[in-house]
DSSP file (Angstrom, degrees, kcal/mol; ACC not computed):
  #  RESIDUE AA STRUCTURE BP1 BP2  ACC     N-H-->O    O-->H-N    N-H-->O    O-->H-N    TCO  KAPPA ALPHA  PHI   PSI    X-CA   Y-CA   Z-CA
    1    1 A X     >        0   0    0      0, 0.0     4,-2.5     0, 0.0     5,-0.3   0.000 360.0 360.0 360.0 -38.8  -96.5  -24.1   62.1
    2    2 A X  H >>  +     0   0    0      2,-0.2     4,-2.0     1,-0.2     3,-0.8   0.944 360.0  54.5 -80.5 -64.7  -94.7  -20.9   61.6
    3    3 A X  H 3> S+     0   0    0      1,-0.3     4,-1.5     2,-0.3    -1,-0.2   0.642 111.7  48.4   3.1 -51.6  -91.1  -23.0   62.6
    4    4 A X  H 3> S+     0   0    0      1,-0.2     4,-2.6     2,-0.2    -1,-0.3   0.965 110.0  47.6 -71.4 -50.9  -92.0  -25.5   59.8
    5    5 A X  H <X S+     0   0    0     -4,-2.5     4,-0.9    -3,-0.8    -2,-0.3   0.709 112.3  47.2 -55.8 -24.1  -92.6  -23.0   57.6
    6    6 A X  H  < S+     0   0    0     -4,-2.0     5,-0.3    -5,-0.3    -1,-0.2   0.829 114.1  52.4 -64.7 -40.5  -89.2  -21.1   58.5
    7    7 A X  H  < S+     0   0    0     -4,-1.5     4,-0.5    -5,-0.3     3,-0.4   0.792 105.7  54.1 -83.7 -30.6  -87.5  -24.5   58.2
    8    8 A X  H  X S+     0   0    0     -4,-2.6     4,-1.6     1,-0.2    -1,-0.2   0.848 113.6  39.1 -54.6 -39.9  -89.1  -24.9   54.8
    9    9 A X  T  < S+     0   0    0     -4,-0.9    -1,-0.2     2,-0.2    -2,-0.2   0.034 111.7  54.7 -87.5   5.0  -87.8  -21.8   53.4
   10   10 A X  T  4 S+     0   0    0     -3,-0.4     4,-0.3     3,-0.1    -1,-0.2   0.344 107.7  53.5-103.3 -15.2  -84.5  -22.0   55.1
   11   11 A X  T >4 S+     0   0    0     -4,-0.5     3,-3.0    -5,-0.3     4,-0.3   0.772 119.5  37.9 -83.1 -82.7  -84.1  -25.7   53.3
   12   12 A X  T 3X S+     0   0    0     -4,-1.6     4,-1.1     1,-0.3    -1,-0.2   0.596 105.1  52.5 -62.4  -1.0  -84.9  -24.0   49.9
   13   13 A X  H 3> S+     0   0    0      2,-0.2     4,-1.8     3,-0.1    -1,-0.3   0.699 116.3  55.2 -86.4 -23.6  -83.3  -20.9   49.8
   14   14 A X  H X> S+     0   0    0     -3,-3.0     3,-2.6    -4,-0.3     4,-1.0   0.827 112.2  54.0 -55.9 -72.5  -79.8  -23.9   50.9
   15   15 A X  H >> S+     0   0    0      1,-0.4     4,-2.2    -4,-0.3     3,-1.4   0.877 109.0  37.1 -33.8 -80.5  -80.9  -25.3   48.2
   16   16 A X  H 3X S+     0   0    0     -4,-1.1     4,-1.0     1,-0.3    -1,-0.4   0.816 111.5  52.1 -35.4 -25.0  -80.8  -22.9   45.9
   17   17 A X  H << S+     0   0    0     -3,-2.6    -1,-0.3    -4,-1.8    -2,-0.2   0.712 105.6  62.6-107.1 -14.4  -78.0  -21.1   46.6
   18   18 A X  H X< S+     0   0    0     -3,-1.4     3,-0.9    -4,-1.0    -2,-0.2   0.763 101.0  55.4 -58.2 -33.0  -76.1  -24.7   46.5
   19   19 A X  H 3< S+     0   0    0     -4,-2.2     3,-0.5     1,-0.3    -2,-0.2   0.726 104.8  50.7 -72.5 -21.8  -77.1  -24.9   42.9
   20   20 A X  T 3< S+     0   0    0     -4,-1.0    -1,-0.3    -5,-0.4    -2,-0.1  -0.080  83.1  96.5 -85.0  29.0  -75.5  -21.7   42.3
   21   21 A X  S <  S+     0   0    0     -3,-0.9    27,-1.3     1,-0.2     2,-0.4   0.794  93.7  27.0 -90.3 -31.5  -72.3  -22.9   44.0
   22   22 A X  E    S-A   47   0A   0     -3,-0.5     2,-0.3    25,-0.2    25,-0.2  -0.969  83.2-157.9-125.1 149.7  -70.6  -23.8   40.7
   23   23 A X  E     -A   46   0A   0     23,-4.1    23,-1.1    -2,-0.4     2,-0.3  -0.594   8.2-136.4-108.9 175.0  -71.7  -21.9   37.2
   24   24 A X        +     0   0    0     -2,-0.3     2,-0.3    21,-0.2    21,-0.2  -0.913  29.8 166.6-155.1 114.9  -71.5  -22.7   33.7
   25   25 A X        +     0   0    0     19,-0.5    19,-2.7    -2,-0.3    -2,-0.0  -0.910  47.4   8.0-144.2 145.1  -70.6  -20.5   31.3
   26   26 A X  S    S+     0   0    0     -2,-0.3     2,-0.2    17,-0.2    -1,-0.1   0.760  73.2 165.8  71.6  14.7  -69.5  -19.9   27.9
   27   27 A X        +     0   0    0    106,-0.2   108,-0.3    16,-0.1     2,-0.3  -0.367   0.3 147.6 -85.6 142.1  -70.2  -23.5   26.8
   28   28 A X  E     -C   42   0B   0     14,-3.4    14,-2.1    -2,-0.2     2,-0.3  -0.988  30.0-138.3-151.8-176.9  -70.4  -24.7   22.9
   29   29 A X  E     -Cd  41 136B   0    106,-1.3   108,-2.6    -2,-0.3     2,-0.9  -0.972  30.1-102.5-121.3 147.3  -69.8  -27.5   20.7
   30   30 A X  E     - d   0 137B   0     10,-2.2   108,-0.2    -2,-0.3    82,-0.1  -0.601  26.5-122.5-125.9 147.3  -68.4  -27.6   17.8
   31   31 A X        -     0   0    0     -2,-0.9     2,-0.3   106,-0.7    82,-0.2   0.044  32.6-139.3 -42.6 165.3  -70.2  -28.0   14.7
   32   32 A X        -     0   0    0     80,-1.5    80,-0.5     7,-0.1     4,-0.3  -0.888   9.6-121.2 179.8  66.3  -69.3  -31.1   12.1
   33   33 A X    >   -     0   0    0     -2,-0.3     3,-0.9    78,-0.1    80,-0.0   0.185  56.8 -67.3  12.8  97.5  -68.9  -31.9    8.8
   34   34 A X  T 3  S+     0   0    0      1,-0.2     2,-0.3    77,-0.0    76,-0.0  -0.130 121.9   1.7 -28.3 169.5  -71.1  -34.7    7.1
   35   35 A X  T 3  S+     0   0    0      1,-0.1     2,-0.3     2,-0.1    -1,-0.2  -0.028  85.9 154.7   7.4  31.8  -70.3  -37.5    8.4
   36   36 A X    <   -     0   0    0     -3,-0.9    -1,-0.1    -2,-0.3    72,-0.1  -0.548  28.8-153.1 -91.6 126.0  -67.8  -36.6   10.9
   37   37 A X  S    S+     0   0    0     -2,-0.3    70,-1.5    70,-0.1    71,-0.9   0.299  74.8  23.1 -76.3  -3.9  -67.3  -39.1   14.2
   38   38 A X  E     +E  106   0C   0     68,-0.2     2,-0.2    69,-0.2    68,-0.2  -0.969  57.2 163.0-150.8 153.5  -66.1  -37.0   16.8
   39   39 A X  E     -E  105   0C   0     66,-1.9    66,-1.7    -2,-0.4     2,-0.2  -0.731  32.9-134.8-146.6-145.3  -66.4  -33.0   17.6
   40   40 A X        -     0   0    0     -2,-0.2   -10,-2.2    64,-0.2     2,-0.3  -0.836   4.2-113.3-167.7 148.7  -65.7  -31.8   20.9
   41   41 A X  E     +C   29   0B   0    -12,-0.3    62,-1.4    62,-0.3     2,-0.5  -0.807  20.4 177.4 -21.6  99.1  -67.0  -29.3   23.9
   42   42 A X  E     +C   28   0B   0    -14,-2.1   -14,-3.4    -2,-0.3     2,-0.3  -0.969  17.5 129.4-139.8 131.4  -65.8  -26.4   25.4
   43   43 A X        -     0   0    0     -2,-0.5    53,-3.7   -16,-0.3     2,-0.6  -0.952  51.9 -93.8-166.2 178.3  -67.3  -23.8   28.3
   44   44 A X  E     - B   0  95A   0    -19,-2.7   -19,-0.5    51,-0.3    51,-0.2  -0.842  26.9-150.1-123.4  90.1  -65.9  -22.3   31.7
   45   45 A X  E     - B   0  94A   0     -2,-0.6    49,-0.8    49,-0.5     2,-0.6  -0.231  14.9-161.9 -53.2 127.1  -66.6  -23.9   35.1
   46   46 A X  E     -AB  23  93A   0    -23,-1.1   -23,-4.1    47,-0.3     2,-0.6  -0.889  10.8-157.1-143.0 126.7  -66.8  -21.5   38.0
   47   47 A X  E     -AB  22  92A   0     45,-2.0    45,-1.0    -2,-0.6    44,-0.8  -0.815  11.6-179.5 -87.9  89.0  -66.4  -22.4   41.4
   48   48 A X        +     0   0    0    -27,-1.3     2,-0.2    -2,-0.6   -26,-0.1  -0.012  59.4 112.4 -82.5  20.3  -68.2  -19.7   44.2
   49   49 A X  S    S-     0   0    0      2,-0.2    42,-1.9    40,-0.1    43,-0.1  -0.839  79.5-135.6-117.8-175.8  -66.9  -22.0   46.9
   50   50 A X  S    S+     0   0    0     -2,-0.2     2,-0.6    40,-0.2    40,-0.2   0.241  91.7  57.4 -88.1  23.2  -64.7  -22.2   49.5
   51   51 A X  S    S-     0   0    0     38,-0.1    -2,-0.2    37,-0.1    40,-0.1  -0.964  88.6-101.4-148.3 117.7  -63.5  -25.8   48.4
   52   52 A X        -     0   0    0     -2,-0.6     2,-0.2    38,-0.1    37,-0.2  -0.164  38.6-158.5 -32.5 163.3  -61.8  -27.5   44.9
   53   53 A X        -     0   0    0     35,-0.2    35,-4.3    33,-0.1     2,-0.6  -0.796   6.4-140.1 166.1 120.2  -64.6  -29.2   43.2
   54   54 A X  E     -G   87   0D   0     33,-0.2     2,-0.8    -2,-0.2    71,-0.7  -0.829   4.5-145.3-107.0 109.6  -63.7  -31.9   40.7
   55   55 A X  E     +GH  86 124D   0     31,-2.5    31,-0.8    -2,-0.6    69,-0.3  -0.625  28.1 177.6 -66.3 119.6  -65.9  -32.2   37.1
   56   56 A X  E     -     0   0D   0     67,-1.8     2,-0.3    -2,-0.8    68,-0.2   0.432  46.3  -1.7-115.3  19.3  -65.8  -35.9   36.9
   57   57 A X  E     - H   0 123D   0     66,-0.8    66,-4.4    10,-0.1    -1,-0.3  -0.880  55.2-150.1 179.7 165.5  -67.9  -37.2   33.6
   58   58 A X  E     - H   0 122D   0      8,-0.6     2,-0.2    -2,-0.3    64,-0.2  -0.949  17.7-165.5-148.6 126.4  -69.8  -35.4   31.3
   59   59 A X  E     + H   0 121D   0     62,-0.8    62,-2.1    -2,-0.2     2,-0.2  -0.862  19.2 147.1-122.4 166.3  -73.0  -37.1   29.6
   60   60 A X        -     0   0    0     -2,-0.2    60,-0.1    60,-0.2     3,-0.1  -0.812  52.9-121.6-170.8-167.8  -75.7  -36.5   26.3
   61   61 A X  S    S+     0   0    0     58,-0.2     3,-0.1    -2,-0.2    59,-0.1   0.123  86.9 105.3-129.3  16.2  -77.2  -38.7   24.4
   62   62 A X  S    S-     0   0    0      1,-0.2    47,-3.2    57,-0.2    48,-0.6   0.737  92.6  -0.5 -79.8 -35.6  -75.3  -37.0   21.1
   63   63 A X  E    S-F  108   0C   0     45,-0.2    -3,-0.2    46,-0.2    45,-0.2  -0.977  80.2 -89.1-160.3 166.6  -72.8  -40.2   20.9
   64   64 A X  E    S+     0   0C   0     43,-1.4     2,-0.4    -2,-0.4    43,-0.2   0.642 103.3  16.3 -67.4   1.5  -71.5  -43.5   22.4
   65   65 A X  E     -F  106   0C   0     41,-0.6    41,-1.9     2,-0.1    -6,-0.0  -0.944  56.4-160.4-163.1 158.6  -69.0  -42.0   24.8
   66   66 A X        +     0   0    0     -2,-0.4    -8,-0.6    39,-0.2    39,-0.1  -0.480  19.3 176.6-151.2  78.2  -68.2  -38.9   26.3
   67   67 A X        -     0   0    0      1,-0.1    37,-9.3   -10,-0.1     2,-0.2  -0.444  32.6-122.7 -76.3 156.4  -64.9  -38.1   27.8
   68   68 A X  B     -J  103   0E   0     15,-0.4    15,-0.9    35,-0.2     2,-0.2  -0.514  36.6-163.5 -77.1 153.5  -63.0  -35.5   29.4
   69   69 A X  E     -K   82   0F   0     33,-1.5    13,-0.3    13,-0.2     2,-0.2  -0.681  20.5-168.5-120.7 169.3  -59.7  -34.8   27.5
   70   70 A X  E     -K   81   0F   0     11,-2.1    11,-1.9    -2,-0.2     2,-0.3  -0.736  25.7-136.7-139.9 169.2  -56.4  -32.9   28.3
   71   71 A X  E     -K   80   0F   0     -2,-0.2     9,-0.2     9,-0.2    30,-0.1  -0.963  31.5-167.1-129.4 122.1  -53.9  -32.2   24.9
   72   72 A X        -     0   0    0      7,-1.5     7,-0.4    -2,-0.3     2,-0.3  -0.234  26.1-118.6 -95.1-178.2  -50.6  -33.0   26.0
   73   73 A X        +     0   0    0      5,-0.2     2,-1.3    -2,-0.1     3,-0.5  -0.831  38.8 172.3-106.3  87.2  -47.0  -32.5   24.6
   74   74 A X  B >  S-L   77   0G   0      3,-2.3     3,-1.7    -2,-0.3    -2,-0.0  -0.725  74.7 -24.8 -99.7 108.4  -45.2  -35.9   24.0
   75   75 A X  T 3  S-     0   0    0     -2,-1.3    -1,-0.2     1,-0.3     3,-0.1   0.823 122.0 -64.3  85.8  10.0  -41.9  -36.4   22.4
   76   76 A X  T 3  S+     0   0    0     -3,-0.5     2,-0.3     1,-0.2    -1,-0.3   0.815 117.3  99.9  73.9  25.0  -42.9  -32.6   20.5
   77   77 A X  B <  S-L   74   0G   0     -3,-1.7    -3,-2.3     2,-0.0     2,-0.9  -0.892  78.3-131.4-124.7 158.1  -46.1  -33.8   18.5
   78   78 A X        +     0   0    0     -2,-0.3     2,-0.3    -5,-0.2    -5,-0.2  -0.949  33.9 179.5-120.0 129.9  -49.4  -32.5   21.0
   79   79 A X        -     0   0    0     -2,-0.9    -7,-1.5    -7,-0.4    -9,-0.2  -0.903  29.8-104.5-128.9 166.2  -52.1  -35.5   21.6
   80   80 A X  E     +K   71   0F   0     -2,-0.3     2,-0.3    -9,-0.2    -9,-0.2  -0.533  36.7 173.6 -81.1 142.0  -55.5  -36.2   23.5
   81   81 A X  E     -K   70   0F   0    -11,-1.9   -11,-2.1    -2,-0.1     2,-0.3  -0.895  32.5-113.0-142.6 148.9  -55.3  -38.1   26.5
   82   82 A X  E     -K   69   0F   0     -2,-0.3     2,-0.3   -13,-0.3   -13,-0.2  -0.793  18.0-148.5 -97.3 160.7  -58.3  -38.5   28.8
   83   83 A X        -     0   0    0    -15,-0.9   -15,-0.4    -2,-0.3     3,-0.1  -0.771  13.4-149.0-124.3 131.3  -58.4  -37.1   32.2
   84   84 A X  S    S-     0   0    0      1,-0.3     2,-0.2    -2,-0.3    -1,-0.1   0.463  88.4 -11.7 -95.9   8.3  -60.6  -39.2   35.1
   85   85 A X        -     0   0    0    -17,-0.0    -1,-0.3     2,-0.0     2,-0.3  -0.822  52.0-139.3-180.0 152.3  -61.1  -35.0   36.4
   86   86 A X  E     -G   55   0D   0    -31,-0.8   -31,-2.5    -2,-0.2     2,-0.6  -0.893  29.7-132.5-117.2-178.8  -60.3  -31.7   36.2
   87   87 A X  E     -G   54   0D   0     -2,-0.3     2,-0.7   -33,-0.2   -33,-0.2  -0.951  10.3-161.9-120.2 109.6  -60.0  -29.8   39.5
   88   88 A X        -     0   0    0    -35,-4.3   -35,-0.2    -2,-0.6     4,-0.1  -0.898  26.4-127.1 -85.3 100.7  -61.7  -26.5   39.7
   89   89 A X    >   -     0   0    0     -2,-0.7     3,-0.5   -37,-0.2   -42,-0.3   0.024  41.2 -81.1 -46.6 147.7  -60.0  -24.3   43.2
   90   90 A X  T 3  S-     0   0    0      1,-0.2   -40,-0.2   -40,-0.2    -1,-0.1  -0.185 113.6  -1.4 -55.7 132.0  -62.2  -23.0   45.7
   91   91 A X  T 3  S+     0   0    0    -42,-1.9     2,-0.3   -44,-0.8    -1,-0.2   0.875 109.0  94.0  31.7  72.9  -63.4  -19.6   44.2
   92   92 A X  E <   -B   47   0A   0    -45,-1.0   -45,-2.0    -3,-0.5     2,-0.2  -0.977  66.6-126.1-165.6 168.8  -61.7  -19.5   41.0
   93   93 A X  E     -B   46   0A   0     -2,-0.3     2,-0.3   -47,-0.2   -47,-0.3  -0.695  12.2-157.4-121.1-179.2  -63.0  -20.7   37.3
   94   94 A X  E     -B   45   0A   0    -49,-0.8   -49,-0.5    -2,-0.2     2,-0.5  -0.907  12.9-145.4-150.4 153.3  -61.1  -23.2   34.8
   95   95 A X  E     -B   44   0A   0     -2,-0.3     2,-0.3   -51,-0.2   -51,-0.3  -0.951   2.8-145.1-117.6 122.1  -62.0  -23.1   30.9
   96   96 A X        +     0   0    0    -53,-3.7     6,-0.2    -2,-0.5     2,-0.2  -0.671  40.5 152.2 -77.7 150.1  -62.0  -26.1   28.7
   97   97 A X        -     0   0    0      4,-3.8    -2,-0.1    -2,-0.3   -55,-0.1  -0.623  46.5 -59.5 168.1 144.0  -60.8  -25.1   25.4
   98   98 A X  S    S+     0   0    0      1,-0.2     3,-0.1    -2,-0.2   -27,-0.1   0.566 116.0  17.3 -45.9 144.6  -59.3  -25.8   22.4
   99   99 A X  S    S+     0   0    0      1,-0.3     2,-0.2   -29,-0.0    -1,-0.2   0.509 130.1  37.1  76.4  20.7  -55.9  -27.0   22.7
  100  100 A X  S    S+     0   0    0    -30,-0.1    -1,-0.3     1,-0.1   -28,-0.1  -0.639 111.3   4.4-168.3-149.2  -56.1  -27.9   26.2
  101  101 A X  S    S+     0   0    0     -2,-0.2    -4,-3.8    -6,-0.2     2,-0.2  -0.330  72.7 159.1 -70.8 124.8  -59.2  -29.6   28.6
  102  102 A X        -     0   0    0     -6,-0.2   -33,-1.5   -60,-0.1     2,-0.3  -0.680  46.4-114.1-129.2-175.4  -61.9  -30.3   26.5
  103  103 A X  B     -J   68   0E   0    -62,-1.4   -62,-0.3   -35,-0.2     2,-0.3  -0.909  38.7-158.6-109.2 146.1  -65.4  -32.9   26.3
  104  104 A X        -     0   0    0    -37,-9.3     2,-0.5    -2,-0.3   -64,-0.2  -0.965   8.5-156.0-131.1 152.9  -64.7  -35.3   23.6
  105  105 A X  E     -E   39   0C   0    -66,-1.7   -66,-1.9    -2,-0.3     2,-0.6  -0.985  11.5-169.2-129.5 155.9  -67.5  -36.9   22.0
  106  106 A X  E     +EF  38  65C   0    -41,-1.9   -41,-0.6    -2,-0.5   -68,-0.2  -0.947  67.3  26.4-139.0 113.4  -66.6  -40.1   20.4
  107  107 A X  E    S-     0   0C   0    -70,-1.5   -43,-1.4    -2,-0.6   -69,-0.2   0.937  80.3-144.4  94.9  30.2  -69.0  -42.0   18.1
  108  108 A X  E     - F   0  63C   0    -71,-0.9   -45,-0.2   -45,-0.2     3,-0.1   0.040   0.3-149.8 -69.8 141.1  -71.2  -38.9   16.8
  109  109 A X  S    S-     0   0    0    -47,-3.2     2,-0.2     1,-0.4   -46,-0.2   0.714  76.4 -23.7 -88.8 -34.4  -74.8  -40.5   16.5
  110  110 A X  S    S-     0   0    0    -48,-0.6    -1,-0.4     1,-0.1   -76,-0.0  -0.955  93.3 -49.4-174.0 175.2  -75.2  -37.9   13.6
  111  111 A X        -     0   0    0     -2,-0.2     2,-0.8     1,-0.1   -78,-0.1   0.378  42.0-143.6 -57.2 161.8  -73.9  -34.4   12.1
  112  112 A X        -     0   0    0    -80,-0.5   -80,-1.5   -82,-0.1     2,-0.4  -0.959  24.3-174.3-123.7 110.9  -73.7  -31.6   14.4
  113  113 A X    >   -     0   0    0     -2,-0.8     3,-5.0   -82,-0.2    23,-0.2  -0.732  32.4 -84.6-124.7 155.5  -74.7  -28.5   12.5
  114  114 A X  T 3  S+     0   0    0     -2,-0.4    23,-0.2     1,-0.3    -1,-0.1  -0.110 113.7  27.2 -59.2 125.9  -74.6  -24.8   13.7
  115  115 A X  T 3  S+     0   0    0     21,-2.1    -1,-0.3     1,-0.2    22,-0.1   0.420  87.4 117.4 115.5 -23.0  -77.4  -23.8   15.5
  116  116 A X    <   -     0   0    0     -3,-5.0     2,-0.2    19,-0.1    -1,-0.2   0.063  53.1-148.4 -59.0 176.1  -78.4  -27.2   16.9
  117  117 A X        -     0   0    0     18,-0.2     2,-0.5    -3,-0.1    18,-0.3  -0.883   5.9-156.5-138.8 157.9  -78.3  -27.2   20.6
  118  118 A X        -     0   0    0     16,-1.7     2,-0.7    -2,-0.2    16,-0.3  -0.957  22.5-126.4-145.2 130.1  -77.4  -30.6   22.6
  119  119 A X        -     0   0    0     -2,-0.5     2,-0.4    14,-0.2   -58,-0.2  -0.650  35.3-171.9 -65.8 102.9  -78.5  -31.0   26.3
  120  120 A X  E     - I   0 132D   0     12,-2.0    12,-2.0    -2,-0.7     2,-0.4  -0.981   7.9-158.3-103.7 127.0  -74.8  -32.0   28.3
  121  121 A X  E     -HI  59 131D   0    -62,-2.1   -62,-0.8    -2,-0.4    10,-0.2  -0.920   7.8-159.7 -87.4 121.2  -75.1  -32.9   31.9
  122  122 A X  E     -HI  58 130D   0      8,-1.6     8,-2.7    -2,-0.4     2,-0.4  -0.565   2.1-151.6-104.0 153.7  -71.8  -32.5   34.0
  123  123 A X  E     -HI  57 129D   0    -66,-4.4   -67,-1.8     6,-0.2   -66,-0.8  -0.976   4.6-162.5-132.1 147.6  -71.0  -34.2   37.3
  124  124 A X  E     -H   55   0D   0      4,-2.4     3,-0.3    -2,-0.4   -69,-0.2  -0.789  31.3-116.9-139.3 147.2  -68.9  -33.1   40.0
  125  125 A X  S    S+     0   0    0    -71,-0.7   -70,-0.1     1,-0.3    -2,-0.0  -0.010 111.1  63.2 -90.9  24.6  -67.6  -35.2   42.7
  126  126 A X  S    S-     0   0    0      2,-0.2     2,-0.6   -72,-0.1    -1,-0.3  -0.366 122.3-105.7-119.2  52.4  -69.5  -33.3   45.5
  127  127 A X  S    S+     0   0    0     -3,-0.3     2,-0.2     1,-0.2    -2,-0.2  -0.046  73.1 134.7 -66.2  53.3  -72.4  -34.6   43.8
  128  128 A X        -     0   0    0     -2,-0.6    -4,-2.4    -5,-0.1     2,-0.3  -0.410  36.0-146.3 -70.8 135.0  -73.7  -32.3   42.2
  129  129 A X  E     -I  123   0D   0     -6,-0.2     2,-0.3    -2,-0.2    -6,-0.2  -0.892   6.9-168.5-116.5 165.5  -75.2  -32.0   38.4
  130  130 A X  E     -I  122   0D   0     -8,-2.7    -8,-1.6    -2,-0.3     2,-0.4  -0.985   5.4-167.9-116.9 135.2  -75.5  -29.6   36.0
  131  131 A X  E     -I  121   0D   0     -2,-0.3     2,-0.3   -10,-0.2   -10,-0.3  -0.998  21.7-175.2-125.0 133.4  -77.6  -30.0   32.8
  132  132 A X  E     -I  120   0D   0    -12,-2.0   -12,-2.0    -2,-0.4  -107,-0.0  -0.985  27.4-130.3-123.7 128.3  -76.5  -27.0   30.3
  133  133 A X        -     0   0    0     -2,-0.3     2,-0.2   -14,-0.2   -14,-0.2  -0.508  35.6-166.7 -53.4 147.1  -78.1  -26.2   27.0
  134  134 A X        -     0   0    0    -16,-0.3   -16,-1.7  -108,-0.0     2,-0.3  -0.728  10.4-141.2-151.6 118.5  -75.1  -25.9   24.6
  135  135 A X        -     0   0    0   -108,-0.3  -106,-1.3   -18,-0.3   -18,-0.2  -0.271  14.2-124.6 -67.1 120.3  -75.1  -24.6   21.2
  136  136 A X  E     +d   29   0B   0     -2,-0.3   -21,-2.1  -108,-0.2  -106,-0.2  -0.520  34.2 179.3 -79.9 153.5  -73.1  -25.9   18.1
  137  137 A X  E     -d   30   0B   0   -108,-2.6  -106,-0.7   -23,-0.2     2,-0.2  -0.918  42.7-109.8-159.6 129.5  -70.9  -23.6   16.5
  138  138 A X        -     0   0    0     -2,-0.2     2,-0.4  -108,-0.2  -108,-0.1  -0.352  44.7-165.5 -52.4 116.5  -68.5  -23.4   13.6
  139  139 A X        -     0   0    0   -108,-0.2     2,-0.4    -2,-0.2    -1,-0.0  -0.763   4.1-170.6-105.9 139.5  -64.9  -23.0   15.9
  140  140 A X        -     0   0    0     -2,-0.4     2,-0.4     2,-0.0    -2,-0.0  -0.982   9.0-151.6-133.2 148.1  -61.8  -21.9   13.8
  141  141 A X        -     0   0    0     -2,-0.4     2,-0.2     2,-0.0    -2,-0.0  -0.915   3.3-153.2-119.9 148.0  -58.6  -22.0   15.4
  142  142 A X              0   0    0     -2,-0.4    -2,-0.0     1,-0.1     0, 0.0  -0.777 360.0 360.0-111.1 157.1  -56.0  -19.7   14.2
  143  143 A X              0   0    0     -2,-0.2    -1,-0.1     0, 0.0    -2,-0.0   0.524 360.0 360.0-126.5 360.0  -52.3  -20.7   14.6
C-alpha cells in the first residue's frame, strides 16, 4: 500500500509540475467599439523546458474564428497573415503583441468592452492546454 501511495503522489506532483512547464502571462484583449467585427489578443508564452514547444490554435467562444496572426512587411505597406504556429525555444518566452504575433478574433459575436473578461484556451503541439482568463482593455498604440 505504501508503494501505491508513493506512486500516486509521484504521478501528481509529474503532473503538476508538467502544467507548469509553459506559463501565461501578461495576456489581454483588446476592447471594441460598437459594433466592431474583429479585436485581437495579446500575452507572453513562457517556456520552463528543455525543448521548443509550438502554440498551435487558440479557441473562445467570443467569435466564429480564431487565428494566430504574424504582421508582415510586403512591398512596404505591413499586413496580417496567419501563422499555422509560433515556436516558443526551450527555456525562453515569446510575446504576442501589437504589430507582430497576435490572436485574431474574426466575426466578434458582440462588443468587447473594458473590463469584460473572455475565457481563451491555447494548444500546444505537445499537447498540452491552457485555459487563461483574459481581460479586455482599451490598447493605444503610439507611433
Amino acid at each position: 500500500m505504501k508503494k501505491l501511495t508513493l506512486l500516486v503522489c509521484t504521478l501528481l506532483f509529474s503532473i503538476s509540475s508538467f502544467a507548469s512547464d509553459i506559463g501565461i502571462s501578461k495576456q489581454l484583449i483588446r476592447a471594441t467599439p460598437p459594433h466592431a467585427k474583429n479585436s485581437a489578443a495579446f500575452l507572453t508564452i513562457t517556456n520552463n523546458t528543455d525543448k521548443s514547444v509550438n502554440l498551435i490554435a487558440v479557441s473562445s467562444d467570443i467569435a466564429e474564428q480564431v487565428q494566430i496572426h504574424t504582421n508582415i512587411n510586403e512591398d512596404g505597406m505591413m499586413k496580417m497573415r496567419q501563422v499555422e504556429a509560433i515556436m516558443i525555444e526551450a527555456n525562453s518566452s515569446t510575446s504576442l503583441q501589437p504589430g507582430g504575433y497576435h490572436v485574431m478574433f474574426l466575426g466578434l459575436k458582440s462588443d468587447l468592452a473594458e473590463g469584460q473578461s473572455v475565457d481563451l484556451t491555447l494548444y500546444f503541439d505537445n499537447g498540452e492546454q491552457i485555459k487563461v482568463k483574459t481581460p479586455v482593455q482599451k490598447i493605444t498604440v503610439s507611433h
